[in-house]
Structure formats: structure tokens, C-alpha cells
C-alpha positions as CSV (number, residue, x, y, z in Angstrom):
1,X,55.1,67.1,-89.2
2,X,54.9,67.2,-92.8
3,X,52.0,66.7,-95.0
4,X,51.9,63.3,-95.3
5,X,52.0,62.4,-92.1
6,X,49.0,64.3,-90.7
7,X,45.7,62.3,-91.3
8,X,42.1,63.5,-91.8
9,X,40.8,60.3,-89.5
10,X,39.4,62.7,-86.7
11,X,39.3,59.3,-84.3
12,X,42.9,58.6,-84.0
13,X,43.1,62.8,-82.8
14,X,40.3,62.2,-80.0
15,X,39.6,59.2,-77.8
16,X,36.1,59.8,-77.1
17,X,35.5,60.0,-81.1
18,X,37.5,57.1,-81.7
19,X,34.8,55.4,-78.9
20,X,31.7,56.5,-80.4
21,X,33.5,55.3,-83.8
22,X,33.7,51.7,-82.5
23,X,29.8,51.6,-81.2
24,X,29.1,52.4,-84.9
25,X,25.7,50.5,-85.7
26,X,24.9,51.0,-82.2
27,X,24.4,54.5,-81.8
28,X,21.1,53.7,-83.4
29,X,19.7,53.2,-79.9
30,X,22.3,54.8,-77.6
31,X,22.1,58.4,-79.0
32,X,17.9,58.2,-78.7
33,X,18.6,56.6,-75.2
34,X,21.1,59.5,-74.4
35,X,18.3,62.2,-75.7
36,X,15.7,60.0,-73.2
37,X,17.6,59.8,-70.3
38,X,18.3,64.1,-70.7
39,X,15.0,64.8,-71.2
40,X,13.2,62.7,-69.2
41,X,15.4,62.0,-66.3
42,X,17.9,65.3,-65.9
43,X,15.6,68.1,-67.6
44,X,12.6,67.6,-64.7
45,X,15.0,67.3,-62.3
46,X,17.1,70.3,-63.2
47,X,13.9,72.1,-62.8
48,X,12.8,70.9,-59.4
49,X,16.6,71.6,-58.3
50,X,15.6,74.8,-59.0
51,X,12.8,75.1,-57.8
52,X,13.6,73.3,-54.3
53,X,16.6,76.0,-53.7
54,X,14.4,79.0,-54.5
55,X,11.7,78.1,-52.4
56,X,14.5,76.8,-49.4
57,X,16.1,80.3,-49.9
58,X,12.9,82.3,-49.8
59,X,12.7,81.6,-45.7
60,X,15.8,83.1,-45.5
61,X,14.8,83.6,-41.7
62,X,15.6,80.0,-41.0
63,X,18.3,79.5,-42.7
64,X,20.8,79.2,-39.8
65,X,18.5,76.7,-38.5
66,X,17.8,74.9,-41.9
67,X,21.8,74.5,-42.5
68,X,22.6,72.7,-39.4
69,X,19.3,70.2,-40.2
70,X,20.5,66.8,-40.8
71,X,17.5,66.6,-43.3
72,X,18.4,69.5,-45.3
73,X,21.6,68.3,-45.8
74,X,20.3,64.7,-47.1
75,X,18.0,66.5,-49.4
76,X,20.4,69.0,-50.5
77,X,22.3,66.1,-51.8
78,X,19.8,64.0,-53.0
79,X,18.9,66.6,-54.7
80,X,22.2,67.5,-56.4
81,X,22.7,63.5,-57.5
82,X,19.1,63.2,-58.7
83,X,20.5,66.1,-61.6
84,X,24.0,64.5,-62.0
85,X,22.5,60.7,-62.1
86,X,21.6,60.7,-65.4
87,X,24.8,61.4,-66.8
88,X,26.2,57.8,-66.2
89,X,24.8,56.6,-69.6
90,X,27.5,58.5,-70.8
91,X,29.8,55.4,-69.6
92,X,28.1,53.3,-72.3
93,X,30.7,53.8,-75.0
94,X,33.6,52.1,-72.7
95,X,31.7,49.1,-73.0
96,X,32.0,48.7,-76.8
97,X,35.7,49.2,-76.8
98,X,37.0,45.6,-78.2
99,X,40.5,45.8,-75.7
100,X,37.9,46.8,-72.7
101,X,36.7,43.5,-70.2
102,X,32.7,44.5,-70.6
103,X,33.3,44.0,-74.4
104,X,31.7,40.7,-74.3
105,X,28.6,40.8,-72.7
106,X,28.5,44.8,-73.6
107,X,24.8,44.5,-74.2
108,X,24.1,43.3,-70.8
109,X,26.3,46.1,-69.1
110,X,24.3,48.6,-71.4
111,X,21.1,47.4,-70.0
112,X,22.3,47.1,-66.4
113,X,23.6,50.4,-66.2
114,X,20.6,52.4,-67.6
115,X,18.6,50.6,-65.6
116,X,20.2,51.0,-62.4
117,X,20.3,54.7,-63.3
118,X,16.7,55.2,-63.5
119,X,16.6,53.0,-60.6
120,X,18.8,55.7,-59.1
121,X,16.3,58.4,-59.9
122,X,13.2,57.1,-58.8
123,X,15.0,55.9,-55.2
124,X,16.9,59.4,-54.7
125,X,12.9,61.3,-55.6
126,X,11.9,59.2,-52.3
127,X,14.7,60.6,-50.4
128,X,14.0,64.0,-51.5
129,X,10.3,63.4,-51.2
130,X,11.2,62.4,-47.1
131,X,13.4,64.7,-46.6
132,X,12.1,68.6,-47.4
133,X,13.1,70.4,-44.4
134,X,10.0,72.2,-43.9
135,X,6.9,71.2,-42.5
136,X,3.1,73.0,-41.6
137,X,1.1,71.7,-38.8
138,X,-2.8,71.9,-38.4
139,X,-2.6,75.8,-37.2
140,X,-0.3,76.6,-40.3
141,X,2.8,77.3,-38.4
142,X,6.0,76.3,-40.1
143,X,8.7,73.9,-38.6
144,X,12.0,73.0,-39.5
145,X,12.6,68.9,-40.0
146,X,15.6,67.8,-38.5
147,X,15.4,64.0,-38.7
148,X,14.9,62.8,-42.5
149,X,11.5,60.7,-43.0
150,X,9.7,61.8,-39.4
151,X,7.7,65.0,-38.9
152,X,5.7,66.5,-36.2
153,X,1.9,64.8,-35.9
154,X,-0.2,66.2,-38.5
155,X,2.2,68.0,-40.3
156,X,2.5,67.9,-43.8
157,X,5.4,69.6,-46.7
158,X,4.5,72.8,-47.4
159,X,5.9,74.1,-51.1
């Protein structure tokens, strides 16, 4: 390939440049809705990821028990989606692509989609919420959910 050939147009070399070429006026509000949804949605979340294996590792004891619970397993992956969620905004930019089907009523695909991601969140932060594996009774003794959403009488999530 000779000199004249090669071009300086960075969007014909890479797709996902040559989509966030095509939004142009419009990454006005999708790069501060990007920024939004990363540190308010996935940031937080990351963090009580985190925080949610350390403590589930720290009663290593029950760990045999805790990985054949039903509810540990719905909360381990509630978890997990609750941090990878937020990344479908990043689908935004096949919208404004003028050969895609959404093209038309992009707008309203944009709006749908971040909306039923945050949707997403707050519903999954239930599930987690129902579903922590470990529960204190009255005396302060510690017991393993099995069934997501239904503890023991008087029990209540321990951290």
C-alpha cells in the first residue's frame, strides 16, 4: 500500500470509531450518561461486590454448606449482573448507525434501554437484598439461608 492510498480518517480503520463518529452532536448527552451510569450505577456496585465476597469468604467454616445453598447461588449472580448491568449503555451507539433498523426512532431506543438498565439495577439490589445467605436469630447464632426471600422467625441479615 503506497502513500496515497493510506488515509488519516481514523473511522474507516475502526468500526467502533466510525460509530461514535456518526452519533456526532449526540455524544453531548451520551458520553455524560456513560460517565452517570459508571459512577452511579457500576462504581457502588463494584464495591458492595466486593464487599459481599469478603464478608461470604470470611466464614470460611460454612462454606461447604453456603455453596450448595440455592440462595447463595442466586445472590452470587445477582450480584455479578448488578456490576455487569451497567455496561449495556454501551449498546447506544448501534442505534445511531443510519443502515441499522433502530435508526429511526433511535431516541426512543436510547431512552428505553437506559431506563430498563437502571430498572435492572434497582430490581437485581432486591434480589441481593432477599437473598444474603446468612442469617442471626434472637440468641445471635448464625444460619445458613437455603431458600431465597424466607428466613428462620426472628432472624435478620447479619453483615
Amino acid at each position: 500500500m503506497d502513500r496515497a492510498e493510506r488515509t488519516n480518517d481514523i473511522s474507516e480503520a475502526l468500526p467502533a470509531a466510525r460509530m461514535l463518529t456518526n452519533m456526532r452532536w449526540n455524544l453531548i448527552w451520551y458520553l455524560p450518561l456513560v460517565v452517570y451510569f459508571i459512577l452511579r450505577l457500576f462504581w457502588p456496585n463494584a464495591e458492595l461486590y466486593w464487599e459481599g465476597l469478603v464478608s461470604t469468604f470470611r466464614h470460611y467454616g460454612e462454606f461447604v454448606l453456603l455453596a450448595l445453598s440455592p440462595a447463595f447461588g442466586l445472590w452470587l449472580a445477582a450480584l455479578h449482573a448488578l456490576c455487569v448491568a451497567p455496561f449495556a449503555i454501551l449498546i447506544v451507539p448501534f442505534f445511531f448507525q443510519p443502515e441499522s433498523t433502530y435508526y429511526p426512532r433511535r431516541y426512543l431506543w436510547s431512552f428505553l434501554l437506559a431506563a430498563s438498565t437502571y430498572g435492572t439495577c434497582l430490581l437485581l439490589v432486591w434480589v441481593i437484598l432477599g437473598s444474603w445467605p446468612f442469617l442471626t436469630d434472637g440468641s445471635r447464632h448464625i444460619r445458613i439461608r437455603t431458600i431465597p426471600f424466607i428466613g428462620c422467625n426472628g432472624c435478620e441479615p447479619i453483615q
